[in-house]
GUBALO-943439 format. One record per residue: x, y, z of N, C-alpha, C in turn. Coordinates in nm, 3 decimals. Last residue first. Example, Ala and Ser with C-alpha at 12.3 -4.5 7.8 and 13.67 -1.06 7.14 Angstrom:
BEGIN
NODE     n.px     n.py     n.pz    ca.px    ca.py    ca.pz     c.px     c.py     c.pz
NODE    1.285   -0.225    0.708    1.367   -0.106    0.714    1.290    0.003    0.787
NODE    1.319   -0.569    0.780    1.230   -0.450    0.780    1.320   -0.330    0.780
END
This chain:
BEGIN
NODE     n.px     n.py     n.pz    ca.px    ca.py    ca.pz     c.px     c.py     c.pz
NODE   -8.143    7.598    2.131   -8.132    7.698    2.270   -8.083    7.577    2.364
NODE   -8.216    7.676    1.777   -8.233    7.602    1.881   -8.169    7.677    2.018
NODE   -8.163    7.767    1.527   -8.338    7.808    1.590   -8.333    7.708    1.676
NODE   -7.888    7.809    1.427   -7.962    7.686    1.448   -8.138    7.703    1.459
NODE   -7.854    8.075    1.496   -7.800    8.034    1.375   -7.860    7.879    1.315
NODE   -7.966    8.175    1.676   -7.963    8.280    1.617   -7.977    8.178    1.472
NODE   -7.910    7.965    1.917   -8.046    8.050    1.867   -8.066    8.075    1.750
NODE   -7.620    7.965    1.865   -7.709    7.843    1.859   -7.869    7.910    1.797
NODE   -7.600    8.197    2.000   -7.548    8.170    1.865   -7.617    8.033    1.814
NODE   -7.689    8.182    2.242   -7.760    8.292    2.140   -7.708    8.224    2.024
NODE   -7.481    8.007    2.343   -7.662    7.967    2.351   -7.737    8.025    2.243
NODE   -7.275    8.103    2.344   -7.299    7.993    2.296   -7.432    7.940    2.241
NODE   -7.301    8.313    2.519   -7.267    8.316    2.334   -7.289    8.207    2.293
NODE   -7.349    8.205    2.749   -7.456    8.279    2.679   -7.431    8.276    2.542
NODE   -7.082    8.067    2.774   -7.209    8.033    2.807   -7.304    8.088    2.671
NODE   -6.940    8.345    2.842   -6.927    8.284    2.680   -7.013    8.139    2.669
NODE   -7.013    8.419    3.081   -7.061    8.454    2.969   -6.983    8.424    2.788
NODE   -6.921    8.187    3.227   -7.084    8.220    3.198   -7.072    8.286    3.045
NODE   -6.642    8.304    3.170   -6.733    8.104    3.138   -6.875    8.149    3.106
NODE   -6.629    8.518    3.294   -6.607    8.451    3.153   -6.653    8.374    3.078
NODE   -6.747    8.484    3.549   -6.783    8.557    3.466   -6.781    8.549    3.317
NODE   -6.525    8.296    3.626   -6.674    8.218    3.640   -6.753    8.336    3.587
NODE   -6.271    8.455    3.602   -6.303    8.321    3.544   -6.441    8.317    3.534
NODE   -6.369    8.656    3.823   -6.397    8.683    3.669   -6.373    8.573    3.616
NODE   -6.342    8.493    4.080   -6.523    8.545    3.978   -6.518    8.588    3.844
NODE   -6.118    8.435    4.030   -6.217    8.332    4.063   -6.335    8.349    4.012
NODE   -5.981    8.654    4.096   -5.944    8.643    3.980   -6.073    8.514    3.952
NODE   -6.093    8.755    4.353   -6.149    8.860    4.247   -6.089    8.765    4.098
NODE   -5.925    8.550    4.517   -6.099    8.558    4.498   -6.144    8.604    4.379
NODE   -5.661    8.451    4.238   -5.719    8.560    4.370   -5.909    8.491    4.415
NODE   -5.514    8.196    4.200   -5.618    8.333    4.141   -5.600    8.354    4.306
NODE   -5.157    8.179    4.212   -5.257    8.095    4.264   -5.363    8.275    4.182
NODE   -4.815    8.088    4.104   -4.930    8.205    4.123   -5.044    8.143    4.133
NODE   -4.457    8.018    4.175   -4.600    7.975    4.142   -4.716    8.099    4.220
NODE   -4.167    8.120    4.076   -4.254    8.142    4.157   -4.393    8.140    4.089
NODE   -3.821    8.155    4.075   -3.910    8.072    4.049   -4.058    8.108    4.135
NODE   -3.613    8.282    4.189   -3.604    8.328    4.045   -3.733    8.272    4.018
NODE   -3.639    8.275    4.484   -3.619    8.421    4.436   -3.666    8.432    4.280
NODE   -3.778    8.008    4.631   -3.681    8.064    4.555   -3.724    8.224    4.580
NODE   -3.948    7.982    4.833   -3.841    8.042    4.939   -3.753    8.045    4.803
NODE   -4.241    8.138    4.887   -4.160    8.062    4.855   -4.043    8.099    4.876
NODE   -4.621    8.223    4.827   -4.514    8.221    4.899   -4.389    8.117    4.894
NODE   -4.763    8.286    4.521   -4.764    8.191    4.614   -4.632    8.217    4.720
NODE   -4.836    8.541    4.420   -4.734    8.460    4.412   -4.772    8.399    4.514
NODE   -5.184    8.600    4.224   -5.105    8.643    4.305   -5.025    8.551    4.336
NODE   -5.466    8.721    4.014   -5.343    8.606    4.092   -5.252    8.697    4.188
NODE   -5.615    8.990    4.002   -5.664    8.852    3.994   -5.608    8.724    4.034
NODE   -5.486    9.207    4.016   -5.576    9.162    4.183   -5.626    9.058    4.091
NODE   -5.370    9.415    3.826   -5.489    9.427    3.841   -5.621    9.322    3.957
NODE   -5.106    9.272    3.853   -5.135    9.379    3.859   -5.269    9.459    3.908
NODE   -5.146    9.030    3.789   -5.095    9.058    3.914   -5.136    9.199    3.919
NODE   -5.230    9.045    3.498   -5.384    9.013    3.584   -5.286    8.983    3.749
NODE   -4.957    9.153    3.430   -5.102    9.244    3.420   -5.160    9.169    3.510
NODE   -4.791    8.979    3.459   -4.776    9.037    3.521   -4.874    9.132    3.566
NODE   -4.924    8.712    3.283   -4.907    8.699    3.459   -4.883    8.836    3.502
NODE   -4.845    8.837    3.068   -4.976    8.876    3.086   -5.039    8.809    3.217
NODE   -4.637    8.874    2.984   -4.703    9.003    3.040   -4.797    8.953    3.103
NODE   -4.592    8.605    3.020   -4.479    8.649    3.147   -4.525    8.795    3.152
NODE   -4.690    8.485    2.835   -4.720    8.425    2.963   -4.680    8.513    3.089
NODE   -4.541    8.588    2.644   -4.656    8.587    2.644   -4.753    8.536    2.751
NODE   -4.281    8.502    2.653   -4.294    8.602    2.677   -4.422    8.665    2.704
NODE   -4.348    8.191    2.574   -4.287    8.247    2.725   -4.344    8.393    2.786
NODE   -4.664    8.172    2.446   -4.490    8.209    2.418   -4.505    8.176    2.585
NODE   -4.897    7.909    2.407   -4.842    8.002    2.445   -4.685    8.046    2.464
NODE   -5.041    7.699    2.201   -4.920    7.720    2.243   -4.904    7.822    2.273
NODE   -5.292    7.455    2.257   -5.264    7.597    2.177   -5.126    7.591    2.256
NODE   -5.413    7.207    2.342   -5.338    7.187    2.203   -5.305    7.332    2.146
NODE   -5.582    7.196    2.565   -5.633    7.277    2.406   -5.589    7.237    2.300
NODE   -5.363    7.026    2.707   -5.568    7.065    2.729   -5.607    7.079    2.621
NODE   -5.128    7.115    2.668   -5.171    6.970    2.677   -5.315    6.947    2.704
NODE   -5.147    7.386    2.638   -5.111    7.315    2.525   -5.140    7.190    2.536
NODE   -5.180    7.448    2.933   -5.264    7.498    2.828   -5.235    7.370    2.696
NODE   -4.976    7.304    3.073   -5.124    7.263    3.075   -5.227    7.296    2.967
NODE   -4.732    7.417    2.965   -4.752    7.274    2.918   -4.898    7.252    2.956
NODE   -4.803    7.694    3.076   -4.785    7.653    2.907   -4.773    7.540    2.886
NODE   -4.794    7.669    3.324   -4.906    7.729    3.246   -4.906    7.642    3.118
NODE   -4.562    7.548    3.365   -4.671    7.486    3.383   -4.790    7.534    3.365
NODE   -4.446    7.844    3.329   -4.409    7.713    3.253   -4.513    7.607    3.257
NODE   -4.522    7.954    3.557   -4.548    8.030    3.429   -4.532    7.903    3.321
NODE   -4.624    7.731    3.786   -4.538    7.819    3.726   -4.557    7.864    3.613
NODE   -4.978    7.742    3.979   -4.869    7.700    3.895   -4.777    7.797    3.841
NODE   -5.208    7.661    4.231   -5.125    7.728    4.136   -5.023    7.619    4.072
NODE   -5.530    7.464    4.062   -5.384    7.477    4.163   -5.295    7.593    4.125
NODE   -5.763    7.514    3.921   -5.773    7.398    3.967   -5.623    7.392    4.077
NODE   -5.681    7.777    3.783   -5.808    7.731    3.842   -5.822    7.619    3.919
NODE   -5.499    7.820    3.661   -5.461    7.858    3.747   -5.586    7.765    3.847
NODE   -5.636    7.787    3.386   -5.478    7.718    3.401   -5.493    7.714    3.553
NODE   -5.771    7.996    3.384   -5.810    7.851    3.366   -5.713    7.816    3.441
NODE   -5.592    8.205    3.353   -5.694    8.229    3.484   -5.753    8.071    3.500
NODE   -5.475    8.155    3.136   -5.389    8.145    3.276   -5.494    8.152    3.359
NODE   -5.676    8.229    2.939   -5.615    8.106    2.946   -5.590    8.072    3.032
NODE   -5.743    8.478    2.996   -5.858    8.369    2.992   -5.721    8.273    3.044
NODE   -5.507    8.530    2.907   -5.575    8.570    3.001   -5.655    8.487    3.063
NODE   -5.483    8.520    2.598   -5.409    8.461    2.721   -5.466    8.452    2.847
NODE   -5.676    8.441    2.347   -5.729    8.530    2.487   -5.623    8.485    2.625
NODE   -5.769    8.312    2.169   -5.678    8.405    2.133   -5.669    8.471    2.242
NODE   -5.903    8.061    2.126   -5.896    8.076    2.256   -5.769    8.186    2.194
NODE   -6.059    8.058    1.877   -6.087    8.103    1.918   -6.045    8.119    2.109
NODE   -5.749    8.123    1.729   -5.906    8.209    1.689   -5.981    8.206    1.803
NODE   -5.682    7.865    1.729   -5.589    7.998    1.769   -5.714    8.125    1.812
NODE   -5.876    7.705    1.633   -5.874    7.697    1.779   -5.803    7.820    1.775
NODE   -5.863    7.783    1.339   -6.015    7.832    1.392   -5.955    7.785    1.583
NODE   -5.552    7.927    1.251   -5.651    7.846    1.258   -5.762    7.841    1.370
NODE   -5.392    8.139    1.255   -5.411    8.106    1.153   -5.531    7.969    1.171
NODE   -5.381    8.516    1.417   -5.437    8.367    1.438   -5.444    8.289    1.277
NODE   -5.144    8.716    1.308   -5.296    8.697    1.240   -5.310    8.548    1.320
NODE   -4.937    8.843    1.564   -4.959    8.728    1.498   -5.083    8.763    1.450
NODE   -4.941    9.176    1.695   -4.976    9.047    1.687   -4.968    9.001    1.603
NODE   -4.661    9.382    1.583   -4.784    9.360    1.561   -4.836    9.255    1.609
NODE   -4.466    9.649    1.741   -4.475    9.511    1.702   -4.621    9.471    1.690
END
């Protein structure tokens, strides 16, 4: 199965679930669902279900979130990790910098 072509310049440029949920997550946990109404009610982008649901399972996988303790079974809010905290604030920075260079590059300003 192929990704979607992004069709407009926001799809473009927050094309990055990841990113997204690690935001999302940043300020409280939340349910996979309350991912997707925060994202969309912030950005105005729309994340799938299904698209929320690899890509909570990867950055679980790899020590960036993790489940909040609870007493459903089917329902369950995910908070970052420490390690998910610095790569957010890695991200940021460094799309920071892109910002700056590109400005540089394209403006002759900084």
């Amino acid at each position: 199965m192929t990704r979607p072509i992004p069709s407009t310049r926001r799809e473009v440029v927050w094309h990055n679930p990841s990113l997204l949920v690690l935001a999302s997550l940043a300020r409280e946990p939340k349910y996979g669902s309350a991912i997707i109404r925060d994202v969309h009610g912030s950005i105005g982008v729309l994340i799938f279900p299904a698209t929320i649901s690899v890509t909570m399972v990867r950055l679980e996988m790899m020590g960036f979130i993790r489940p909040v303790p609870s007493e459903s079974k089917r329902l369950r809010k995910y908070e970052l990790t420490p390690r998910g905290s610095a790569l957010l604030d890695d991200l940021v920075a460094g799309m920071g910098a892109f910002v700056i260079e590109h400005a540089r590059r394209t403006r002759g300003t900084v």
